[in-house]
VOGU-3710 file (C-alpha; in Angstrom, 3 decimals, decimal comma):
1> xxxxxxxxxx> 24,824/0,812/7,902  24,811/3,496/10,112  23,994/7,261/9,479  27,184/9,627/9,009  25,790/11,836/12,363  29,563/12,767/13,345  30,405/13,296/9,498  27,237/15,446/8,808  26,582/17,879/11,448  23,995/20,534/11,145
11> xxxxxxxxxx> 24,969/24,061/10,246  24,475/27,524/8,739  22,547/27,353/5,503  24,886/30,598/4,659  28,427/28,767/3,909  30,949/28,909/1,493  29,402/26,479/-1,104  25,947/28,104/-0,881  27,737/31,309/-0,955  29,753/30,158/-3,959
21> xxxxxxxxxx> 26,949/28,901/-5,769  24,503/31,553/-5,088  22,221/30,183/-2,991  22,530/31,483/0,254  19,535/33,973/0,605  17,403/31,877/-1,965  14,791/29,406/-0,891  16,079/26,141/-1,576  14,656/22,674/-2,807  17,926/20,146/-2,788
31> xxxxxxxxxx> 18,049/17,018/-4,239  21,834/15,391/-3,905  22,896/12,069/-5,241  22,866/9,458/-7,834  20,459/10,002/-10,019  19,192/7,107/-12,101  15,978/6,316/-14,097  14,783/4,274/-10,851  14,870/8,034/-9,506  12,178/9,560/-11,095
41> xxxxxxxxxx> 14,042/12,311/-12,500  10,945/14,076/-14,255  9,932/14,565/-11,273  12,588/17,056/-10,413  11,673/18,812/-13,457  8,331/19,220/-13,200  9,193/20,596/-9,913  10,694/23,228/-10,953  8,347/23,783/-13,859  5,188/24,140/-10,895
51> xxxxxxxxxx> 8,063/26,606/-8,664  9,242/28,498/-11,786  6,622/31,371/-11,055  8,478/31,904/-7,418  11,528/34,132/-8,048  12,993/33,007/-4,480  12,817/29,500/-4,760  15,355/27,587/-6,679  15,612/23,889/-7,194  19,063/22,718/-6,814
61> xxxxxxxxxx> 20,042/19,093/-8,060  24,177/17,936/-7,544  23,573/14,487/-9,363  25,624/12,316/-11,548  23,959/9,284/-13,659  21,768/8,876/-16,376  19,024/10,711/-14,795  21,184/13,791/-14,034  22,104/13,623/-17,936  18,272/13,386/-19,462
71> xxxxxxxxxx> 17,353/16,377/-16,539  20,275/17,885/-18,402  19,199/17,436/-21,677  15,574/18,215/-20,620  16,914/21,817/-19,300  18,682/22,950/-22,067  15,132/23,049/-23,924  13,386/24,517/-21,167  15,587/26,907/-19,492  14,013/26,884/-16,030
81> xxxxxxxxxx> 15,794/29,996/-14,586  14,937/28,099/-10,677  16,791/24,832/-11,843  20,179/24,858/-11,265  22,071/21,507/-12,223  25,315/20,458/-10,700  27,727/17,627/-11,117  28,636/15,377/-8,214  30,458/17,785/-6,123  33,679/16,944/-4,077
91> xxxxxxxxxx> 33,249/14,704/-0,758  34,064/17,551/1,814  31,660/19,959/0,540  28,508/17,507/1,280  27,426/18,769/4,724  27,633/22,135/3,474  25,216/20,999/0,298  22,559/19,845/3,006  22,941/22,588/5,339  22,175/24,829/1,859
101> xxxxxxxxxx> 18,851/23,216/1,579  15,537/24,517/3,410  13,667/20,689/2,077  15,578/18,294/0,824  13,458/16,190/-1,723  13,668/12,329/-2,203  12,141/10,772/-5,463  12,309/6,697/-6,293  10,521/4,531/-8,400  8,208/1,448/-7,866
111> xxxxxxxxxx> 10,450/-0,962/-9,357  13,321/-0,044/-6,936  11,445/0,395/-3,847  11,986/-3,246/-3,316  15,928/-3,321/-3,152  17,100/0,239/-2,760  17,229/1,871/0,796  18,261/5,818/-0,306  20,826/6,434/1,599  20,930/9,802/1,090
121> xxxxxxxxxx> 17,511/10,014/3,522  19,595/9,198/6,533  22,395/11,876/5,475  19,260/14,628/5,423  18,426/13,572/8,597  21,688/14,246/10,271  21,584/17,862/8,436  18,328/18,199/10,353  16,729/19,710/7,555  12,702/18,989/6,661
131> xxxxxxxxxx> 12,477/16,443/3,970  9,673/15,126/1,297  10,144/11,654/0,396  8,745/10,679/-3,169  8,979/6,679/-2,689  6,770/4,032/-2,284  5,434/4,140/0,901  6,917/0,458/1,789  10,218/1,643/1,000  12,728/1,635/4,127
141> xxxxxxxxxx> 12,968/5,519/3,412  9,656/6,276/3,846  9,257/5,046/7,064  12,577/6,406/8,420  11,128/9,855/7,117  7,704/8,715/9,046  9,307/7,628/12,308  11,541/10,516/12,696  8,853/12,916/11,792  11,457/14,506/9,800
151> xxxxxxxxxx> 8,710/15,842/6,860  6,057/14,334/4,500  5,960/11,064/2,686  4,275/11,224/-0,616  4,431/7,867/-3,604  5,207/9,196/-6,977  1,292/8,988/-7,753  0,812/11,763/-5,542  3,437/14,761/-6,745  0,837/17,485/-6,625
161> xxxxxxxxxx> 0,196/17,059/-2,731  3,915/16,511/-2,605  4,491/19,889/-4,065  1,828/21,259/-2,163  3,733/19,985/1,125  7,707/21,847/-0,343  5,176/25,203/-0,813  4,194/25,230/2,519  7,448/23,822/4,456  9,170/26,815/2,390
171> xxxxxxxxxx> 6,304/29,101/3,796  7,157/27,350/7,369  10,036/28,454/9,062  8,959/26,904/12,295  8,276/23,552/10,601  11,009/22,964/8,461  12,978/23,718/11,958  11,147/21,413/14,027  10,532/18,723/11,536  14,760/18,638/10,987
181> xxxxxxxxxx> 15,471/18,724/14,640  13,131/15,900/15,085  15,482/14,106/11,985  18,490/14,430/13,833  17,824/13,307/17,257  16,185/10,069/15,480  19,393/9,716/13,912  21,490/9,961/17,110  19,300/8,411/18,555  18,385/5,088/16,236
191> xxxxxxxxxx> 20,918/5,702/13,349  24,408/6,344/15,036  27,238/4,190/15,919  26,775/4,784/19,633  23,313/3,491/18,400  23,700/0,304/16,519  26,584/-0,924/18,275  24,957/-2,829/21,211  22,158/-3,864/18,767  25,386/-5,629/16,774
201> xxxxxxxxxx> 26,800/-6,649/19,659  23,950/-8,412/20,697  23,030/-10,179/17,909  26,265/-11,365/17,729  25,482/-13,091/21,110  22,817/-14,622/20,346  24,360/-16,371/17,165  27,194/-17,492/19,451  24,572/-18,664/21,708  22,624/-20,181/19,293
211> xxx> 25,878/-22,301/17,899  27,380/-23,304/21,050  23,712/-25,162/21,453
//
């Protein structure tokens, strides 16, 4: 499958949906998708819970599935003022929800790792935004994260160095800039149609070649 790069472009983290939402001038941890149990979704909580002391920080999650509704049901006890909770938003304002986000975060469980590519890894690299990936480290989207360069790769085990790594990419301008630029041009680059097309085309060969045998 290949990465959306015409569909997601990079742009302005000021636009009208993080305008509309609030978001423009805050520092922003985004995590956009399904979320499931397989997602780790107390993780995204106690995000928030370790960022709640930093008044310009929020942590912005546009989910739908039975992890978005426990992290809903979880918030209405805790009230994290930096949490803000969204339902899946409509299609065409998706690039706009990446460009919103300074580090887009990436959580999965062990017990998925072994069938679930998260697809939403190669949309954050087109946004060329920095990422930390919360996976199993033999899980496809860690090592596209790791062979871009595009950020930090952390297993669930590990969520204080992971949080350590969002405080400092939000303290990093120059990181979080290079560390998305380096996610896009691997996904022109490896990800795109342009890409995989003569990679298709010829393995498709081959398997003709193989048959006419």
């Amino acid at each position: 499958m290949p990465a959306p790069t015409e569909r997601v472009q990079p742009g302005p983290k000021r636009n009208p949906w993080s305008i509309r939402h609030g978001v423009a001038e805050t520092a922003n941890v985004v995590y956009c998708g399904t979320l499931g149990n397989k997602h780790h979704p107390e993780l995204l909580l106690s995000l928030a819970e370790k960022l709640r002391s930093r008044g310009d920080v929020r942590v912005i999650v546009a989910a739908g599935g039975v992890g978005a509704d426990w992290l809903l049901q979880e918030q209405e006890k805790a009230k994290l003022p930096n949490l803000i909770l969204l339902p899946f938003q409509p299609f065409e304002d998706y690039p706009n929800i990446l460009a919103a986000a300074d580090v887009h975060v990436t959580v999965l469980n062990r017990d998925a790792s072994a069938y679930a590519l998260p697809s939403k890894i190669m949309s954050q690299l087109c946004a060329a935004r920095a990422q930390v990936a919360i996976v199993p480290r033999d899980n496809q989207g860690a090592t596209l994260v790791s062979e871009a360069i595009a950020g930090f790769v952390f297993t669930p085990e590990e969520f204080e160095a992971a949080l350590a790594s969002i405080e400092k990419l939000l303290a990093d301008a120059d990181s979080r800039r290079e560390y998305g630029e380096n996610g896009r041009r691997y996904a022109d680059a490896r990800l795109s149609l342009p890409a995989l097309v003569p990679r298709y085309e010829e393995l498709f060969e081959h398997v003709t070649a193989g048959g006419a045998k």
